[in-house]
N, CA and C of each residue as an Amber inpcrd file, in Angstrom:
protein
   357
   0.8470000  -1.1990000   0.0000000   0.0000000   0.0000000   0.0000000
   0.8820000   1.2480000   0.0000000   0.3630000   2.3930000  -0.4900000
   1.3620000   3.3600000  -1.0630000   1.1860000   4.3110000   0.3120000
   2.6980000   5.0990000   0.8760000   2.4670000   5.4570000   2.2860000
   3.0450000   6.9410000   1.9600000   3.3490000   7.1070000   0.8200000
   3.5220000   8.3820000  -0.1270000   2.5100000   8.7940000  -0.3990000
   2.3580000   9.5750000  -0.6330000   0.7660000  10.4390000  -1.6870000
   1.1940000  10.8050000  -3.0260000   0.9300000  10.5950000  -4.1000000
   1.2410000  10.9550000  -5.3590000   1.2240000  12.0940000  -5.4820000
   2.3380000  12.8240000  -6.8300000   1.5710000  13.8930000  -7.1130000
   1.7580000  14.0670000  -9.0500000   1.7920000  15.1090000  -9.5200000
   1.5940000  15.2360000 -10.4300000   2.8380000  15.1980000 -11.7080000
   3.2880000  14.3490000 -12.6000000   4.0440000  14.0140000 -12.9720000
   5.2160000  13.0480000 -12.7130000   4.6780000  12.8090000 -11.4430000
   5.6300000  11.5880000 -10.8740000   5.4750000  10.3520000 -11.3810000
   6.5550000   9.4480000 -11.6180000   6.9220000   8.1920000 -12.2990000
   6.4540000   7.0140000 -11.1010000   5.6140000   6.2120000 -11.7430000
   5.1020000   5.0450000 -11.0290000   5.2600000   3.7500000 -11.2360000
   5.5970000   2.6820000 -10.7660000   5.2670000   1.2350000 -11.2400000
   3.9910000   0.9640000 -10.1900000   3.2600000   0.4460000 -11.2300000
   1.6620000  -0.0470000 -10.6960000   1.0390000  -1.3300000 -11.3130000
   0.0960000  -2.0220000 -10.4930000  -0.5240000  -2.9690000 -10.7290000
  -1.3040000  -2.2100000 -11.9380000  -1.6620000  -2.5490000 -13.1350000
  -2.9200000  -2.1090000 -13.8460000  -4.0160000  -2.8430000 -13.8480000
  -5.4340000  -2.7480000 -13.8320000  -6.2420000  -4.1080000 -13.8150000
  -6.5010000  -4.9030000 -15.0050000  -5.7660000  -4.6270000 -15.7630000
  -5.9770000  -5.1770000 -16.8460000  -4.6270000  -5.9940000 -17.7260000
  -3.6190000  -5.9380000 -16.5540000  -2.3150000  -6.7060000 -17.1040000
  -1.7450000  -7.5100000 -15.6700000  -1.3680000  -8.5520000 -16.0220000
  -0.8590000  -9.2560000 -14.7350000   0.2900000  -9.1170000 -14.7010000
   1.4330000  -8.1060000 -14.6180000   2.4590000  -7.6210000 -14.3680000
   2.6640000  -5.9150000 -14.2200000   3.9890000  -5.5430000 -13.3410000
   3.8160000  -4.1800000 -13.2070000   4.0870000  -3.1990000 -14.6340000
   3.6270000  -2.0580000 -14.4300000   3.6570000  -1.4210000 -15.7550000
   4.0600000   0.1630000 -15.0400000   5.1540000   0.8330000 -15.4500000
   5.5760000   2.1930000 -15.2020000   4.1830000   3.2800000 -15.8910000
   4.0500000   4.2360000 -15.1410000   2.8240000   5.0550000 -15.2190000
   3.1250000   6.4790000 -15.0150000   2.8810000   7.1630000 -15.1540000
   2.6390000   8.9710000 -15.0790000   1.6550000   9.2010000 -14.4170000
   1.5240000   9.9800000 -13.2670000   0.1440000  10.8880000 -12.6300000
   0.2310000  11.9730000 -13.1050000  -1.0310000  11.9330000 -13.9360000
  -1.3940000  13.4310000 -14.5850000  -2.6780000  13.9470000 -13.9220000
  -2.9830000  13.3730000 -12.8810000  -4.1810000  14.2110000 -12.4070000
  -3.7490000  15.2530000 -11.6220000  -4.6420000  16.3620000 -11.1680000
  -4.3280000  17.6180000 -10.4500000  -4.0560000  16.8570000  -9.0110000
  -3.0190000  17.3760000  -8.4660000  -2.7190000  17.6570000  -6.9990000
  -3.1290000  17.4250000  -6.0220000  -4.7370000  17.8160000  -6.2460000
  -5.8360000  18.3690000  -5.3670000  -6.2750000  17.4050000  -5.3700000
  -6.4740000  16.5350000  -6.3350000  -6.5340000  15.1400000  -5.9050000
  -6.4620000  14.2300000  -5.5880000  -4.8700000  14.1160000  -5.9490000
  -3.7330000  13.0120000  -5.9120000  -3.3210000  13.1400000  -3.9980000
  -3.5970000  14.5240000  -4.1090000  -3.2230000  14.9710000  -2.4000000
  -4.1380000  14.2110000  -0.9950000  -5.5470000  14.2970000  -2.2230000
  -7.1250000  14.2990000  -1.2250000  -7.0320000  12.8120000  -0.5460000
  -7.1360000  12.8260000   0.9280000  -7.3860000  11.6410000   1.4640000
  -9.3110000  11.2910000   1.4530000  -9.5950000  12.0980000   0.2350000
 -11.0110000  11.6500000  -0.0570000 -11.4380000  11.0350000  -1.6930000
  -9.9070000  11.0940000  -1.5710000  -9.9570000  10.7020000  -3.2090000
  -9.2080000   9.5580000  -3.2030000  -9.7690000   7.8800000  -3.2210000
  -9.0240000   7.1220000  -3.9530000  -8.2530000   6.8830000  -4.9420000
  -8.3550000   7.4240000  -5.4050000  -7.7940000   7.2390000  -7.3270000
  -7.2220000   8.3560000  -7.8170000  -6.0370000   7.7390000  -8.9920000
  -5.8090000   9.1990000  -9.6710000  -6.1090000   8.6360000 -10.8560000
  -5.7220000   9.9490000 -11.9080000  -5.4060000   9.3260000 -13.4910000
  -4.0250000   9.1130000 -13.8340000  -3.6990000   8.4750000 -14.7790000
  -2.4270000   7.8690000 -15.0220000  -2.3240000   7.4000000 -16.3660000
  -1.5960000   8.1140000 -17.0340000  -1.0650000   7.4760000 -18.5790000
   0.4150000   6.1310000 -18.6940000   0.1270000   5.0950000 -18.9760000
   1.0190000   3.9830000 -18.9240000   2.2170000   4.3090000 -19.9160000
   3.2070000   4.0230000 -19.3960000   4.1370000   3.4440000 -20.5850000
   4.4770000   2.0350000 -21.0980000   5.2030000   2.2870000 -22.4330000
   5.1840000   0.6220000 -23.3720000   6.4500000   0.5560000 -23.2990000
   6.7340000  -0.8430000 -24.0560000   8.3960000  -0.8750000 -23.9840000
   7.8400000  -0.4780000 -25.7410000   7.3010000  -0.5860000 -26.0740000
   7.5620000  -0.4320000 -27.9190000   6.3640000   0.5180000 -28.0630000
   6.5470000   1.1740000 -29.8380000   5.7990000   1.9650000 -29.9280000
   6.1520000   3.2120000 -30.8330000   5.6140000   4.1000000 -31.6600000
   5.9760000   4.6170000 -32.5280000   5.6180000   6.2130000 -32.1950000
   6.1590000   7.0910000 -32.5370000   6.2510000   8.5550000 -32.2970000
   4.5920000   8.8950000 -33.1340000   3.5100000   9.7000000 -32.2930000
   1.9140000   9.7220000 -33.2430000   1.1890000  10.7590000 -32.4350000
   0.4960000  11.1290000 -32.8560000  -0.4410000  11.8430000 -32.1220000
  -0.5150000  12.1000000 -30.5050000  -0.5910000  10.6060000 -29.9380000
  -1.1320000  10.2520000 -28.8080000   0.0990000   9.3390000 -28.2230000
   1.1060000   9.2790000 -28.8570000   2.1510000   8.6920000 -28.3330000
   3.5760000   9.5170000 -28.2930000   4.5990000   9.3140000 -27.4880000
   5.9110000  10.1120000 -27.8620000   6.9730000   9.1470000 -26.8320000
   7.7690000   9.0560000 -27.0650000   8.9020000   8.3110000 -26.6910000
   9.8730000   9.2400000 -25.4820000  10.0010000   8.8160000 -24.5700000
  11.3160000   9.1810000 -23.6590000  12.4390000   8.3690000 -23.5360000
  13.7930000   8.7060000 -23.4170000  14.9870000   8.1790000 -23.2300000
  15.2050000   7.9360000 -21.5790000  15.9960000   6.7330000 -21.0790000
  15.7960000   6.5770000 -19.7100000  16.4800000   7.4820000 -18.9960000
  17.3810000   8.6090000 -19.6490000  17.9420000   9.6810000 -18.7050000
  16.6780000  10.5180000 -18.1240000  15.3340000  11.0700000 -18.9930000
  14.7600000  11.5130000 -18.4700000  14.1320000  11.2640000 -17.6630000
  13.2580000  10.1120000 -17.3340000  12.8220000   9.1370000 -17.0730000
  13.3020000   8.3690000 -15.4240000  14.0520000   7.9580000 -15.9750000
  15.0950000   6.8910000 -14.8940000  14.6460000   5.2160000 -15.0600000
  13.7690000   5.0710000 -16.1710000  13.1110000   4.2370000 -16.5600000
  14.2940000   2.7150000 -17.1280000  14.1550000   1.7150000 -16.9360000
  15.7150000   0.8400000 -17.7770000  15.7270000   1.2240000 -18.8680000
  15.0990000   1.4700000 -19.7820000  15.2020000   1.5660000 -21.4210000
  14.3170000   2.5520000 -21.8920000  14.3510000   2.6730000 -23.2950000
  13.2080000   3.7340000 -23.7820000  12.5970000   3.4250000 -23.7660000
  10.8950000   4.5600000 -23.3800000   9.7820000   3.7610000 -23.0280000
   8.9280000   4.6290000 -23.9820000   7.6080000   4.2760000 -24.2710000
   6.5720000   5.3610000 -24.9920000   5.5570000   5.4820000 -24.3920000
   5.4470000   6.6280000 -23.9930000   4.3390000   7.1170000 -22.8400000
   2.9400000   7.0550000 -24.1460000   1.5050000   6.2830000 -23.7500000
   0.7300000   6.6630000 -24.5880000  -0.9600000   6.7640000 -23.9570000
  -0.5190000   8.2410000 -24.1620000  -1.9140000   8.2800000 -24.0000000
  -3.1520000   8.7220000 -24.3630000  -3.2250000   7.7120000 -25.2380000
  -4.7490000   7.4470000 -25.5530000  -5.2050000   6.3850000 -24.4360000
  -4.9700000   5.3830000 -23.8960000  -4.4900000   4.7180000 -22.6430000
  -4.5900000   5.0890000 -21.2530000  -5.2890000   6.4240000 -21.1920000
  -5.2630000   7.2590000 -19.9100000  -6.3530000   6.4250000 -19.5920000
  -6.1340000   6.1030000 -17.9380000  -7.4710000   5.4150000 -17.0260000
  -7.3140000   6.1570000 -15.4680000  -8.1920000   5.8140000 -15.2060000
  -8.1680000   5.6150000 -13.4010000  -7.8440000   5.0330000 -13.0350000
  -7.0110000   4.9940000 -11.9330000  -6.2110000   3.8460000 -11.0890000
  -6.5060000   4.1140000  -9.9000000  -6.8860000   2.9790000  -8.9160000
  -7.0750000   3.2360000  -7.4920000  -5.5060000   3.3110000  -6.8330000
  -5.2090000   4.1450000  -5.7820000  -3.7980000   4.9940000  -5.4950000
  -3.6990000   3.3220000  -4.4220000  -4.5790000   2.7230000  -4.1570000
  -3.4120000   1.1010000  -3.4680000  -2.9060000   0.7110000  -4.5260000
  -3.1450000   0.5840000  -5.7980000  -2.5870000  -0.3100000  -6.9210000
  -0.9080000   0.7600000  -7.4140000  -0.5630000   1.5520000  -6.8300000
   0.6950000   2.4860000  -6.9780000   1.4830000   1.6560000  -6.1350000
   2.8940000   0.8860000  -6.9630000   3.4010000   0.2520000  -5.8270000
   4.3820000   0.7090000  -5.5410000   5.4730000   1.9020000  -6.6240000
   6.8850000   1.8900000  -6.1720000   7.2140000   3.2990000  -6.9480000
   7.6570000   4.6070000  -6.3750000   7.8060000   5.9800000  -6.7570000
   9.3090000   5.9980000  -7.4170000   9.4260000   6.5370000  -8.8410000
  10.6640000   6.4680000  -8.8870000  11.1260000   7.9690000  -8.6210000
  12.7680000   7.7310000  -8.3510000  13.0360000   8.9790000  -8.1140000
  13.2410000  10.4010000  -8.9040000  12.5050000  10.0710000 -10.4390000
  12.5260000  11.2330000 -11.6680000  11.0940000  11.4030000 -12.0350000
  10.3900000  12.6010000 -12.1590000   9.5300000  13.3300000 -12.3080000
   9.5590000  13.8090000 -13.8040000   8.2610000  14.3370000 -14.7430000
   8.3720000  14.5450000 -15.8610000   8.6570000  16.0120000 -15.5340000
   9.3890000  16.5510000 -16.4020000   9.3070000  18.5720000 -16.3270000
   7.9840000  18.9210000 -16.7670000   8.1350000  20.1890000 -16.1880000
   6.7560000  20.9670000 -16.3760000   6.2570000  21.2180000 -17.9840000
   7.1170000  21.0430000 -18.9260000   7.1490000  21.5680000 -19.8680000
   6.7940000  19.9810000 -20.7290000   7.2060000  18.9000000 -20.4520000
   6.7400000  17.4330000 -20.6480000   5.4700000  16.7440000 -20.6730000
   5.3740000  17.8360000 -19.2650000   3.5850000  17.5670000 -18.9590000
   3.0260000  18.0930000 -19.3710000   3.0110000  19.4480000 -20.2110000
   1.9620000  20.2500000 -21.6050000   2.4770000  19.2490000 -22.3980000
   3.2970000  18.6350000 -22.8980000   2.8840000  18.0990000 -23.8300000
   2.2600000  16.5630000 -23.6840000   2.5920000  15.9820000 -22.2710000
   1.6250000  15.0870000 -22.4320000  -0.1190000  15.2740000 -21.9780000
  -0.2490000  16.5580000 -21.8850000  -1.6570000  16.8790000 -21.7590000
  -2.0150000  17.0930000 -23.3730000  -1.4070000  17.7970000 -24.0260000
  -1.8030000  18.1680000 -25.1340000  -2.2330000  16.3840000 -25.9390000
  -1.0890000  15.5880000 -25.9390000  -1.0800000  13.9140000 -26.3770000
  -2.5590000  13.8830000 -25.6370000  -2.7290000  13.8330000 -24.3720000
  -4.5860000  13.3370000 -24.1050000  -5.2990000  14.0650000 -24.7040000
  -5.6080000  15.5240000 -25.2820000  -6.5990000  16.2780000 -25.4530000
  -6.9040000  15.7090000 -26.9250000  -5.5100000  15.2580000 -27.6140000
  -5.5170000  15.0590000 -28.9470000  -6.3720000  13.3390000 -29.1020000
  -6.1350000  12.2190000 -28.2710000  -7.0330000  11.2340000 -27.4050000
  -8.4900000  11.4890000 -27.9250000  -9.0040000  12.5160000 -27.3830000
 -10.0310000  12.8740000 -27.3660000 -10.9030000  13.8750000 -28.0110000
  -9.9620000  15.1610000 -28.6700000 -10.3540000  15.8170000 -29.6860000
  -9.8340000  15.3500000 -30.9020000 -11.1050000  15.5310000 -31.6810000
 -10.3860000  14.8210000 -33.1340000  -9.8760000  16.7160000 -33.8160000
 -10.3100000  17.4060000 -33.1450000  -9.6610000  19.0220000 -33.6830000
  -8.8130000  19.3080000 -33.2060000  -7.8800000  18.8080000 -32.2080000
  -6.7420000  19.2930000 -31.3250000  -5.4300000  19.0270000 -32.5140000
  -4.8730000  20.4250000 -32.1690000  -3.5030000  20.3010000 -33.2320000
  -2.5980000  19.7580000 -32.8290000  -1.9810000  18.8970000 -33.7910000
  -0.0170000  18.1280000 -33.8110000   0.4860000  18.5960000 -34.2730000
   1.3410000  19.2220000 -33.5630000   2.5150000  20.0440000 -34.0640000
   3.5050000  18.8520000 -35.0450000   3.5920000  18.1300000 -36.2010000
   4.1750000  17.2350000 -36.6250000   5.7450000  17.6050000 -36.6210000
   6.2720000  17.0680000 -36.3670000   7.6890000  17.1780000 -35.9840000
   8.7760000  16.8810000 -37.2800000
């Protein structure tokens, strides 16, 4: 059980309910939540070990990260996670400037009008 409180951009390994092994994760929910001892759950975008540079996907190197290898954060993939299923905090955080763009990757998820800056 997690004896930390999450917060926002921090690097996770978590149970997911839908894979029987751990999977590294991002908290992208607000603070205010991640903080709330009335709030079970946060949101959380998973990372892959494979995966291609797209809309809704983008790749990090493990310097940023602290991750073993390159991973591809994707989220179209964004869920709720109950904060017991958070099992292990790593010690690297996304920058502030990482996390607009992985907000922008969800908005694009979900707006089919949201712009990609194509690279």
């Amino acid at each position: 059980m997690v004896t930390t409180k999450p917060r926002r951009g921090e690097i996770w390994s978590a149970l997911l309910a839908d894979a029987p092994k751990r999977h590294w994760v991002v908290i992208v929910s607000l603070d205010s939540r991640n903080l709330s001892d009335r709030a079970s759950s946060v949101l959380v975008v998973p990372f892959g070990s494979y995966g291609a540079e797209g809309p809704t996907t983008t790749e990090f190197q493990p310097g940023e990260t602290g991750l073993p290898g390159p991973s591809f954060l994707k989220a179209h993939f964004i869920q709720v996670l109950e904060k017991k299923s958070l099992l292990e905090r790593m010690p690297r955080m996304l920058s502030a400037s990482r996390m607009k763009d992985v907000v922008s990757m969800i908005r694009r998820a979900v707006d089919p009008d949201a712009e990609w800056p194509r690279k």
